[in-house]
VOSETI-390107 format. One record per atom (N, C-alpha, C, O, CB): residue number from 1; atom name; x, y, z. Coordinates in steps of 0.05 Angstrom, whole numbers, plus 5000, padded with zeros to 4 digits. Glycine has a CB too. Layout:
# VOSETI-390107
+-----+----+------+------+------+
|   i | at |    x |    y |    z |
+-----+----+------+------+------+
| NUM | CA |    X |    Y |    Z |
...
+-----+----+------+------+------+
# end
This chain:
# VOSETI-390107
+-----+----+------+------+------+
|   i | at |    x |    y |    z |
+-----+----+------+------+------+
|   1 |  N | 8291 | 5437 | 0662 |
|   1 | CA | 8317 | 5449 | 0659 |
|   1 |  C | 8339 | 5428 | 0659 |
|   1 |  O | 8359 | 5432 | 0647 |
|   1 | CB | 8321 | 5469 | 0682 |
|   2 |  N | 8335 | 5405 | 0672 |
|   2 | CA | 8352 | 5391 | 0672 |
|   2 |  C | 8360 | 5372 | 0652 |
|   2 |  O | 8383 | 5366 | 0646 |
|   2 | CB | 8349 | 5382 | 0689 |
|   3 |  N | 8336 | 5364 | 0642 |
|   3 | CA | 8337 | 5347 | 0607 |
|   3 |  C | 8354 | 5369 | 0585 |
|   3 |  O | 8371 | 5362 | 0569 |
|   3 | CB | 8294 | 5342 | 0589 |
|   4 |  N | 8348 | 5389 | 0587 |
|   4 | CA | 8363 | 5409 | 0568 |
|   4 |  C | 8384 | 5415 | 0577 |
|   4 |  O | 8402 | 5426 | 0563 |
|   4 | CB | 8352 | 5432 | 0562 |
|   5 |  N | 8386 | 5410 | 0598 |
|   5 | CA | 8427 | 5417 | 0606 |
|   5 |  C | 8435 | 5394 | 0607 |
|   5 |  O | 8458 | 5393 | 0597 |
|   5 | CB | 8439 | 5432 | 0641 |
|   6 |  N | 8426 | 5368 | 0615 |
|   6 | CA | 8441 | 5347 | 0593 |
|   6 |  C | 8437 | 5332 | 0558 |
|   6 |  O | 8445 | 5312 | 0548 |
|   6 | CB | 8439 | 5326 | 0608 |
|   7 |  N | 8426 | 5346 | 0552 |
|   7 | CA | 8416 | 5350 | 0525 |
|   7 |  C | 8444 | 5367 | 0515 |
|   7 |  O | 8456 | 5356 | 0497 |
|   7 | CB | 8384 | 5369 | 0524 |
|   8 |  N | 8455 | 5393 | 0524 |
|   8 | CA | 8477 | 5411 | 0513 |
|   8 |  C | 8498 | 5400 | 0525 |
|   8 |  O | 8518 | 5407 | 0513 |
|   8 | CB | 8474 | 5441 | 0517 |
|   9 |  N | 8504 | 5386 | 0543 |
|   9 | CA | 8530 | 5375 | 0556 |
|   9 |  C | 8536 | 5356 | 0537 |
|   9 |  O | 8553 | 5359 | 0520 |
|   9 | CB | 8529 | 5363 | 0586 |
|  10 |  N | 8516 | 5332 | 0539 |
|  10 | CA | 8519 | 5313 | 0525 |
|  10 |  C | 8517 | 5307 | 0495 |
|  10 |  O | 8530 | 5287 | 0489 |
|  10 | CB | 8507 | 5304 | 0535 |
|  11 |  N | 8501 | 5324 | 0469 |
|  11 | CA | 8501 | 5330 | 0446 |
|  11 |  C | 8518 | 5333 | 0439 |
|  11 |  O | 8526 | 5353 | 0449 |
|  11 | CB | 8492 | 5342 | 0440 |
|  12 |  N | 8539 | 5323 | 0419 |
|  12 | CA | 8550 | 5324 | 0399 |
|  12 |  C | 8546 | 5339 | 0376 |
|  12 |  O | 8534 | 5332 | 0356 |
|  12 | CB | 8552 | 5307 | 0395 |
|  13 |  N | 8564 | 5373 | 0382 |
|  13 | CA | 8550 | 5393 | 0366 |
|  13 |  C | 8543 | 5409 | 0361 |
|  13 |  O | 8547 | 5426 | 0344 |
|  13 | CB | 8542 | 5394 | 0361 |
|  14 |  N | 8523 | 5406 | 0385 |
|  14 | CA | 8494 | 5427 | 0391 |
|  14 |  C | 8504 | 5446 | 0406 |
|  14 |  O | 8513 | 5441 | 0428 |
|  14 | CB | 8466 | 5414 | 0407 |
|  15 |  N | 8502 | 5470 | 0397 |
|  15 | CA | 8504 | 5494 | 0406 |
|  15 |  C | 8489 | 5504 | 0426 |
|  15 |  O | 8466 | 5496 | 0426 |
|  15 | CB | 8501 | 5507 | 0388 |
|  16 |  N | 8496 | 5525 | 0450 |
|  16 | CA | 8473 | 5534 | 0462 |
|  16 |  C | 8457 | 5556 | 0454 |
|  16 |  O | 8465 | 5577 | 0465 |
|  16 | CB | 8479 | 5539 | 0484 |
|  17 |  N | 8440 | 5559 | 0442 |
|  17 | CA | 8426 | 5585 | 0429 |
|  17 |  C | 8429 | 5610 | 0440 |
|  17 |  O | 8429 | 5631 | 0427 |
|  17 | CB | 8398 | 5584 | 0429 |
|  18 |  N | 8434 | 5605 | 0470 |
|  18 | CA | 8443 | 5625 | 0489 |
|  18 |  C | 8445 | 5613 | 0508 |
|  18 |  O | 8432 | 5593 | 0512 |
|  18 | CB | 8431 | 5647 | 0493 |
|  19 |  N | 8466 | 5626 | 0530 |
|  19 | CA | 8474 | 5618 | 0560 |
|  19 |  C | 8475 | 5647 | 0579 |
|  19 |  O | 8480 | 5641 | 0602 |
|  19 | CB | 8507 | 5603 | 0559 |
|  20 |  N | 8472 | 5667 | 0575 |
|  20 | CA | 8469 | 5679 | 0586 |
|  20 |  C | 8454 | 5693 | 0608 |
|  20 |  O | 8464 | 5711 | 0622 |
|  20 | CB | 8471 | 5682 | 0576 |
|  21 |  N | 8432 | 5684 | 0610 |
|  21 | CA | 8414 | 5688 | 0629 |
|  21 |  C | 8411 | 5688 | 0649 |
|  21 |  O | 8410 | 5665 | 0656 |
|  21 | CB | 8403 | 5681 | 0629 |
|  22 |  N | 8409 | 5703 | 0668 |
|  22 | CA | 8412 | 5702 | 0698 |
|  22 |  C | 8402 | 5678 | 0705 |
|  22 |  O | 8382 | 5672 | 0691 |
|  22 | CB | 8399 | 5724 | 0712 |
|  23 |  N | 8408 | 5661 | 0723 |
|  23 | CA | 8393 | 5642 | 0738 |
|  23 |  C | 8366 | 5648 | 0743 |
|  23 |  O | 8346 | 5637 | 0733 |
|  23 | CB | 8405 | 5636 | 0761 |
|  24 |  N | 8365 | 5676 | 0768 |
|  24 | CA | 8342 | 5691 | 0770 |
|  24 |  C | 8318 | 5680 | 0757 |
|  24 |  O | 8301 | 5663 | 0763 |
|  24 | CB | 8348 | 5715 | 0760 |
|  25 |  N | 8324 | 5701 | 0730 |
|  25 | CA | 8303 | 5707 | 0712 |
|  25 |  C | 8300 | 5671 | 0694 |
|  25 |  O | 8281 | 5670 | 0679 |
|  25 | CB | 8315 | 5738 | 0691 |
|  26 |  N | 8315 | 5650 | 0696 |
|  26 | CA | 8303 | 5622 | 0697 |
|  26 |  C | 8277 | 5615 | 0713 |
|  26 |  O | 8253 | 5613 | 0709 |
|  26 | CB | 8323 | 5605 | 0707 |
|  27 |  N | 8296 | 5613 | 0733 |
|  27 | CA | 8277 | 5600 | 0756 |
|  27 |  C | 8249 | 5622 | 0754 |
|  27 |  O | 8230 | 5607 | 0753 |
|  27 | CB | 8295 | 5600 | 0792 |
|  28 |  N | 8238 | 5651 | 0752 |
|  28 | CA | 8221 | 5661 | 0752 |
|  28 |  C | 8206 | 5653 | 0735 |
|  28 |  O | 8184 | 5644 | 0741 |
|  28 | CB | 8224 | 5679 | 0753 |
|  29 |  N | 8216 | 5653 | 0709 |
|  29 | CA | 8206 | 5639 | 0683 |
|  29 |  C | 8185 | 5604 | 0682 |
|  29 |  O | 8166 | 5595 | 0668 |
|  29 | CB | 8238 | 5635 | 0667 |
|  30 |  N | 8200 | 5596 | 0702 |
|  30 | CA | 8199 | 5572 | 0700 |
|  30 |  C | 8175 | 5579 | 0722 |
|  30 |  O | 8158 | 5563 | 0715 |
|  30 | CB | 8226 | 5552 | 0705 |
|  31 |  N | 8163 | 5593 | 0744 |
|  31 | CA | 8150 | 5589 | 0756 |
|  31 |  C | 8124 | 5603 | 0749 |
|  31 |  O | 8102 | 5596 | 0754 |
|  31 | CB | 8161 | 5591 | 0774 |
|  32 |  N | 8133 | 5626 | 0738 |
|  32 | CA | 8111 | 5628 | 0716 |
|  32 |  C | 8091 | 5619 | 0702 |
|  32 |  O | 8067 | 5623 | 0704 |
|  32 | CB | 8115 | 5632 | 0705 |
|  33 |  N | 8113 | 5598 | 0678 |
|  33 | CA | 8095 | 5571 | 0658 |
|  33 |  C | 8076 | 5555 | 0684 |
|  33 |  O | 8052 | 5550 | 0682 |
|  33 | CB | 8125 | 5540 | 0637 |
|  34 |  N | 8088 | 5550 | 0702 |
|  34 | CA | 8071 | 5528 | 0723 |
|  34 |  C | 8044 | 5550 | 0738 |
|  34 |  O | 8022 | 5541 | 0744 |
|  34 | CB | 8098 | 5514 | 0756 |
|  35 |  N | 8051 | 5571 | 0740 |
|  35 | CA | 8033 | 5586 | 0744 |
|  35 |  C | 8006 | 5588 | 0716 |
|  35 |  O | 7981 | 5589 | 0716 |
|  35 | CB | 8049 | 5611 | 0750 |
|  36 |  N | 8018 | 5589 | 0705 |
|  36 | CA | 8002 | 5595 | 0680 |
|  36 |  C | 7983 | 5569 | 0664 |
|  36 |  O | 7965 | 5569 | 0648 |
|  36 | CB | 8024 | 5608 | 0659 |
|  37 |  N | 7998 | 5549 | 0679 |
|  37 | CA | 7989 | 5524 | 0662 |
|  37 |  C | 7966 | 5516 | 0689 |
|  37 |  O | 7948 | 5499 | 0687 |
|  37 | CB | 8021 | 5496 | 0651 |
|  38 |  N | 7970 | 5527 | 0709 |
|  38 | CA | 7950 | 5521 | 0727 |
|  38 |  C | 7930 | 5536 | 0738 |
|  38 |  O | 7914 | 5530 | 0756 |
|  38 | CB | 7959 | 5513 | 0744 |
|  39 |  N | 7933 | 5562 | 0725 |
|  39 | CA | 7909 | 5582 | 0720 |
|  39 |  C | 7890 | 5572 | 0698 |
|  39 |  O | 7865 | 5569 | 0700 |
|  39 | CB | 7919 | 5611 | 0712 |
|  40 |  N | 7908 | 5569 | 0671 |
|  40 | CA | 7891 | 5559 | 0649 |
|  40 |  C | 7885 | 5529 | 0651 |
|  40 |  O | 7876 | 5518 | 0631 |
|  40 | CB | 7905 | 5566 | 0623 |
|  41 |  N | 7892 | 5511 | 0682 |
|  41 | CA | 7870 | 5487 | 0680 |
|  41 |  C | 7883 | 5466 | 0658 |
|  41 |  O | 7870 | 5447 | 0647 |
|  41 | CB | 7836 | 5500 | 0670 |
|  42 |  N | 7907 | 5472 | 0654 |
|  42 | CA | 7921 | 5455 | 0626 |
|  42 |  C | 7943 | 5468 | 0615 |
|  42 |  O | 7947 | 5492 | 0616 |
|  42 | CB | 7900 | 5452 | 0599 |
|  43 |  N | 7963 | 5446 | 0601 |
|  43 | CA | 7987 | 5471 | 0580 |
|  43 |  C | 7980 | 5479 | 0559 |
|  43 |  O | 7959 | 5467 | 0556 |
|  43 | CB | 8016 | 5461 | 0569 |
|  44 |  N | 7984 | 5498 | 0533 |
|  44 | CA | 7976 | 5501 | 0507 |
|  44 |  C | 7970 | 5469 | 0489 |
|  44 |  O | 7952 | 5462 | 0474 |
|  44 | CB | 8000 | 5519 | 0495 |
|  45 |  N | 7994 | 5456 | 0499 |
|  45 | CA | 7985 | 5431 | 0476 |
|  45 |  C | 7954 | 5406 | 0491 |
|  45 |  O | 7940 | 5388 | 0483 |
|  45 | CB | 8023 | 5406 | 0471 |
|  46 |  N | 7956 | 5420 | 0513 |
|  46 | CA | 7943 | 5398 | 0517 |
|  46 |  C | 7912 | 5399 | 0511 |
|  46 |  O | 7897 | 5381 | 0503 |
|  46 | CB | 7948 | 5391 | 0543 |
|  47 |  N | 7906 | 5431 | 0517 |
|  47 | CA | 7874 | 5446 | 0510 |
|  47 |  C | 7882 | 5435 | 0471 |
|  47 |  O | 7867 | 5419 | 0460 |
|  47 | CB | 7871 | 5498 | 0521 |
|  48 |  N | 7908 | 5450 | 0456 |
|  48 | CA | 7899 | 5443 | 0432 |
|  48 |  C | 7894 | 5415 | 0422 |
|  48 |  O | 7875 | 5412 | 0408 |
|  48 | CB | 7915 | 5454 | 0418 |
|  49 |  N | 7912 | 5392 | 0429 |
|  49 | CA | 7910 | 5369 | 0418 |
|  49 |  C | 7892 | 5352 | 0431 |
|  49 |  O | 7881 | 5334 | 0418 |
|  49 | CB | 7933 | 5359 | 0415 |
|  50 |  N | 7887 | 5356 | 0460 |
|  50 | CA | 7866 | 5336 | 0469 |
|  50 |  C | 7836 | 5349 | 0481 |
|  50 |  O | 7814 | 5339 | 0484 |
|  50 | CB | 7880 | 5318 | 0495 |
|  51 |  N | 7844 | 5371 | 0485 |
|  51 | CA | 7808 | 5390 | 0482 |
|  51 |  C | 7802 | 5394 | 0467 |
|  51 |  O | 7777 | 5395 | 0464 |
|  51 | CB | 7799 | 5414 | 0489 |
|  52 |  N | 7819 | 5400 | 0446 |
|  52 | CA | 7795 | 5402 | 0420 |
|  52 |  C | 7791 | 5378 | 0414 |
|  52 |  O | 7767 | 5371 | 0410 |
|  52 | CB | 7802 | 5417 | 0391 |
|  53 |  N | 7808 | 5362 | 0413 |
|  53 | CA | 7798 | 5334 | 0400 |
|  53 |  C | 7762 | 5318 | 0409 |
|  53 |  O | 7745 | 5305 | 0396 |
|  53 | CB | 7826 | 5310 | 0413 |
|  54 |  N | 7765 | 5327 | 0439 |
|  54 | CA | 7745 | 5323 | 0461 |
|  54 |  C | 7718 | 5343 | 0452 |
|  54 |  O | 7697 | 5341 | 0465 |
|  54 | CB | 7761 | 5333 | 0495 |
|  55 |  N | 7721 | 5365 | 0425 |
|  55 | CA | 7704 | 5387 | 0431 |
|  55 |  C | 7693 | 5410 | 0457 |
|  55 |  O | 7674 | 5425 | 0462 |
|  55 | CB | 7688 | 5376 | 0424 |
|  56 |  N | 7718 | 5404 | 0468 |
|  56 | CA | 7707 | 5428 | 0491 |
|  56 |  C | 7714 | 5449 | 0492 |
|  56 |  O | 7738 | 5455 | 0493 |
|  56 | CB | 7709 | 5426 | 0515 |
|  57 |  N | 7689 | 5467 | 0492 |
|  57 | CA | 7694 | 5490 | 0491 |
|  57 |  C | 7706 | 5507 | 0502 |
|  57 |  O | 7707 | 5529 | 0492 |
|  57 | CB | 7682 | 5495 | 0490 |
|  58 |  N | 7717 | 5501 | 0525 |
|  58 | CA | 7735 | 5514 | 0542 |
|  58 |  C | 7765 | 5511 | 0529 |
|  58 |  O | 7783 | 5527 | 0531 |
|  58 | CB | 7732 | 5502 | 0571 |
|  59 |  N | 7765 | 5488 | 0519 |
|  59 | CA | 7794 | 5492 | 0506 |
|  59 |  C | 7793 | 5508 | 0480 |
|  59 |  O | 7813 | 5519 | 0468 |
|  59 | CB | 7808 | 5462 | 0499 |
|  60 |  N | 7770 | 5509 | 0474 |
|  60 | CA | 7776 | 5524 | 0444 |
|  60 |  C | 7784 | 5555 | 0449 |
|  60 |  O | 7800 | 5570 | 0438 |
|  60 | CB | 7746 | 5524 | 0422 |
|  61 |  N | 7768 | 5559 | 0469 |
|  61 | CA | 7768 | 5584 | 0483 |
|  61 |  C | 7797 | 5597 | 0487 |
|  61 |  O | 7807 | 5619 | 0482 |
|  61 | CB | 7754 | 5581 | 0509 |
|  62 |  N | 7807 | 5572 | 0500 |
|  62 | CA | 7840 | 5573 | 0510 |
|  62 |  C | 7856 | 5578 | 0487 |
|  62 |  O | 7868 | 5600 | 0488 |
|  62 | CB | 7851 | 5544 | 0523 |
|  63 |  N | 7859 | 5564 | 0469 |
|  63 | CA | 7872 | 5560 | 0440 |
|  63 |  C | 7870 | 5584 | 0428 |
|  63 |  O | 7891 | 5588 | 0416 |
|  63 | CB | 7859 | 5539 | 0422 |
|  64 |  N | 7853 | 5603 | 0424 |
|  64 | CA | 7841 | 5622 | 0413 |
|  64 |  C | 7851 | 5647 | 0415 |
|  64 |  O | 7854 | 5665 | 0399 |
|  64 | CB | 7820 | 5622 | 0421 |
|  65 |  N | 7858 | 5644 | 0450 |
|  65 | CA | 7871 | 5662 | 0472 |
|  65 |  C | 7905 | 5666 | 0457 |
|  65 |  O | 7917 | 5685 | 0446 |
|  65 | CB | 7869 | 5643 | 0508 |
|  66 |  N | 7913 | 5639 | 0464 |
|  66 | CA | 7934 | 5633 | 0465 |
|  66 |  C | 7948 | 5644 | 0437 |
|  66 |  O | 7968 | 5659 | 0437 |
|  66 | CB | 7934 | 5606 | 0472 |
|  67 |  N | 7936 | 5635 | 0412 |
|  67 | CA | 7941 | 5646 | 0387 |
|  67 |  C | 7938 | 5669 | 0383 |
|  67 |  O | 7951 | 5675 | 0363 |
|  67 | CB | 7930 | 5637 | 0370 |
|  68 |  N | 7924 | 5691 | 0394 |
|  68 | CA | 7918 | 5710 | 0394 |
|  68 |  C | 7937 | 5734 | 0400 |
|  68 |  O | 7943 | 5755 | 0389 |
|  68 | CB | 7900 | 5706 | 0405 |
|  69 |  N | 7944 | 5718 | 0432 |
|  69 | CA | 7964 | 5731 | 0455 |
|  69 |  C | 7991 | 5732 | 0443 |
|  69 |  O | 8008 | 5749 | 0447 |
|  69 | CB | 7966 | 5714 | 0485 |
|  70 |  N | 7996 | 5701 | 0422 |
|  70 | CA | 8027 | 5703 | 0404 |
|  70 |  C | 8026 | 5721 | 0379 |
|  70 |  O | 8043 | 5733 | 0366 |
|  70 | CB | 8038 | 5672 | 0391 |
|  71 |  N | 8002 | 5717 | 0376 |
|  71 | CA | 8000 | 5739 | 0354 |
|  71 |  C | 8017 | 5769 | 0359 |
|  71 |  O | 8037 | 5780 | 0349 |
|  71 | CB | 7968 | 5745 | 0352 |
|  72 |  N | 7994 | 5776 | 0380 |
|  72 | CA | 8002 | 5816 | 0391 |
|  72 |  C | 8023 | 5811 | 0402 |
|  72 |  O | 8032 | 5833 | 0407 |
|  72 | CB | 7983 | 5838 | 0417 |
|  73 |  N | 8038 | 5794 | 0409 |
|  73 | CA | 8065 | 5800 | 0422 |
|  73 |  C | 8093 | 5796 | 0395 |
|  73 |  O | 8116 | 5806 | 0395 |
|  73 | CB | 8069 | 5775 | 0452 |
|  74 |  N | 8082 | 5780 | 0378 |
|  74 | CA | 8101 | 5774 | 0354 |
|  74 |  C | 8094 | 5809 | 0340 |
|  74 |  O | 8112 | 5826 | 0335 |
|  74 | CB | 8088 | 5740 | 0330 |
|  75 |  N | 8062 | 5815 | 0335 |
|  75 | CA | 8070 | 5838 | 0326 |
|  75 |  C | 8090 | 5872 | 0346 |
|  75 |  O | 8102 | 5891 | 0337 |
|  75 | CB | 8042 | 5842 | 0315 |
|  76 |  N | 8083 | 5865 | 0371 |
|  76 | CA | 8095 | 5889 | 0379 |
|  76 |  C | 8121 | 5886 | 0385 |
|  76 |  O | 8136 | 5906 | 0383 |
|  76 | CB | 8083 | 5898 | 0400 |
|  77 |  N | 8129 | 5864 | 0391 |
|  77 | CA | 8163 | 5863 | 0390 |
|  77 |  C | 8174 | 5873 | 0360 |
|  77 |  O | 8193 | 5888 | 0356 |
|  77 | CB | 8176 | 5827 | 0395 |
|  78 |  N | 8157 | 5861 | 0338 |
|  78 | CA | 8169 | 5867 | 0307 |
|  78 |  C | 8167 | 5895 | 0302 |
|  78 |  O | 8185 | 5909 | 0295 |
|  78 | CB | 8152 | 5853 | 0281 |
|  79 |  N | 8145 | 5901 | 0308 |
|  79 | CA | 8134 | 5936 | 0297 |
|  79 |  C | 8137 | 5950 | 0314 |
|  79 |  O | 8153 | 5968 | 0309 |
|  79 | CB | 8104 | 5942 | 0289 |
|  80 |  N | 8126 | 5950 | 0338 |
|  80 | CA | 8127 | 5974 | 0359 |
|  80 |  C | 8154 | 5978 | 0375 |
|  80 |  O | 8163 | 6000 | 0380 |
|  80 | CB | 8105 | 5968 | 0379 |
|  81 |  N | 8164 | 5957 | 0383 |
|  81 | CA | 8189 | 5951 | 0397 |
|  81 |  C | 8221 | 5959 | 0381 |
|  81 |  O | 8244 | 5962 | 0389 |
|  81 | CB | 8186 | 5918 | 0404 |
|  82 |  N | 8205 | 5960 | 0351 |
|  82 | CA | 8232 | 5955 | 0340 |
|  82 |  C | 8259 | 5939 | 0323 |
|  82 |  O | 8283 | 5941 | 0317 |
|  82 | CB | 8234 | 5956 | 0352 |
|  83 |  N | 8230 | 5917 | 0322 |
|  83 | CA | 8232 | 5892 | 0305 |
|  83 |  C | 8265 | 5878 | 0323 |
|  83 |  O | 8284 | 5870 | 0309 |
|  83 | CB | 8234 | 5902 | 0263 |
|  84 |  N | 8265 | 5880 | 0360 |
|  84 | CA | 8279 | 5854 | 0369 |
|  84 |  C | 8269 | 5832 | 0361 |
|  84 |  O | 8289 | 5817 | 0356 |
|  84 | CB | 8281 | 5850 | 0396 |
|  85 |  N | 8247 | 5820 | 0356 |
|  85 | CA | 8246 | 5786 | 0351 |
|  85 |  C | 8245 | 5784 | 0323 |
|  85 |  O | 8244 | 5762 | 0312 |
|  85 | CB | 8218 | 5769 | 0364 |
+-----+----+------+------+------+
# end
Protein backbone atom coordinates (compact mmCIF):
# COMPACT_ATOMS: atom_id res chain seq x y z
CA UNK A 1 0.00 0.00 0.00
CA UNK A 2 2.62 2.18 0.58
CA UNK A 3 4.68 1.97 -2.86
CA UNK A 4 1.29 2.86 -4.53
CA UNK A 5 0.49 5.81 -2.38
CA UNK A 6 3.80 7.11 -3.22
CA UNK A 7 3.60 6.06 -6.64
CA UNK A 8 0.11 8.57 -6.91
CA UNK A 9 1.56 11.38 -4.67
CA UNK A 10 4.61 11.41 -6.41
CA UNK A 11 3.66 10.64 -10.36
CA UNK A 12 3.37 13.22 -12.59
CA UNK A 13 -0.11 12.75 -14.03
CA UNK A 14 -1.26 9.62 -12.88
CA UNK A 15 -4.60 9.50 -11.91
CA UNK A 16 -6.12 7.51 -9.07
CA UNK A 17 -8.37 4.86 -10.73
CA UNK A 18 -10.26 5.24 -7.59
CA UNK A 19 -9.94 6.61 -3.95
CA UNK A 20 -12.82 5.79 -2.50
CA UNK A 21 -12.67 2.89 -0.52
CA UNK A 22 -13.10 2.49 2.94
CA UNK A 23 -9.84 1.95 4.69
CA UNK A 24 -11.74 -1.04 6.27
CA UNK A 25 -12.41 -2.94 3.35
CA UNK A 26 -8.29 -2.22 2.31
CA UNK A 27 -6.78 -3.47 5.10
CA UNK A 28 -9.34 -6.72 4.93
CA UNK A 29 -8.40 -7.10 1.36
CA UNK A 30 -4.95 -6.95 2.02
CA UNK A 31 -5.24 -9.62 4.66
CA UNK A 32 -6.97 -11.79 2.70
CA UNK A 33 -4.25 -11.95 -0.44
CA UNK A 34 -1.70 -12.95 2.63
CA UNK A 35 -4.18 -15.36 3.68
CA UNK A 36 -4.61 -16.78 0.45
CA UNK A 37 -1.07 -16.77 -0.70
CA UNK A 38 -0.37 -18.85 2.41
CA UNK A 39 -3.04 -21.35 2.11
CA UNK A 40 -2.05 -21.84 -1.55
CA UNK A 41 1.80 -22.38 -0.27
CA UNK A 42 2.80 -19.47 -2.93
CA UNK A 43 1.30 -16.20 -4.93
CA UNK A 44 -0.33 -16.79 -8.51
CA UNK A 45 2.94 -15.73 -10.23
CA UNK A 46 5.03 -17.64 -8.42
CA UNK A 47 3.21 -21.38 -8.85
CA UNK A 48 2.88 -19.91 -12.66
CA UNK A 49 6.38 -18.75 -13.57
CA UNK A 50 8.57 -20.77 -11.24
CA UNK A 51 6.39 -24.10 -10.64
CA UNK A 52 5.71 -24.67 -13.71
CA UNK A 53 8.98 -23.89 -14.91
CA UNK A 54 10.15 -26.58 -12.05
CA UNK A 55 7.22 -29.04 -13.53
CA UNK A 56 5.36 -29.43 -10.41
CA UNK A 57 2.44 -30.58 -10.26
CA UNK A 58 1.10 -28.88 -7.53
CA UNK A 59 1.59 -25.69 -9.18
CA UNK A 60 -0.07 -26.68 -12.24
CA UNK A 61 -2.84 -27.67 -10.17
CA UNK A 62 -2.76 -24.12 -8.61
CA UNK A 63 -2.64 -22.25 -12.01
CA UNK A 64 -5.53 -24.22 -13.27
CA UNK A 65 -7.54 -23.23 -10.16
CA UNK A 66 -6.64 -19.85 -10.37
CA UNK A 67 -7.59 -19.40 -14.21
CA UNK A 68 -10.52 -21.09 -13.76
CA UNK A 69 -11.76 -19.14 -10.49
CA UNK A 70 -11.05 -15.67 -12.93
CA UNK A 71 -12.76 -17.19 -15.37
CA UNK A 72 -16.47 -17.79 -13.30
CA UNK A 73 -16.07 -14.65 -11.63
CA UNK A 74 -15.31 -12.51 -14.97
CA UNK A 75 -18.27 -14.46 -16.28
CA UNK A 76 -20.80 -13.80 -13.39
CA UNK A 77 -20.05 -10.26 -12.73
CA UNK A 78 -20.59 -9.80 -16.83
CA UNK A 79 -23.70 -12.06 -17.25
CA UNK A 80 -25.31 -12.86 -14.08
CA UNK A 81 -24.57 -9.75 -12.01
CA UNK A 82 -25.30 -7.51 -14.70
CA UNK A 83 -22.34 -6.90 -16.63
CA UNK A 84 -20.61 -4.41 -13.40
CA UNK A 85 -17.06 -5.46 -14.61
Amino acid sequence: MLGSALWFAFGVGVPAPRDDFPLGWLIASGLLVGFGTRLGNGCTSGHGVCGLARLSRRSLAAVLVFIASGMATVYALRHLAGGIA
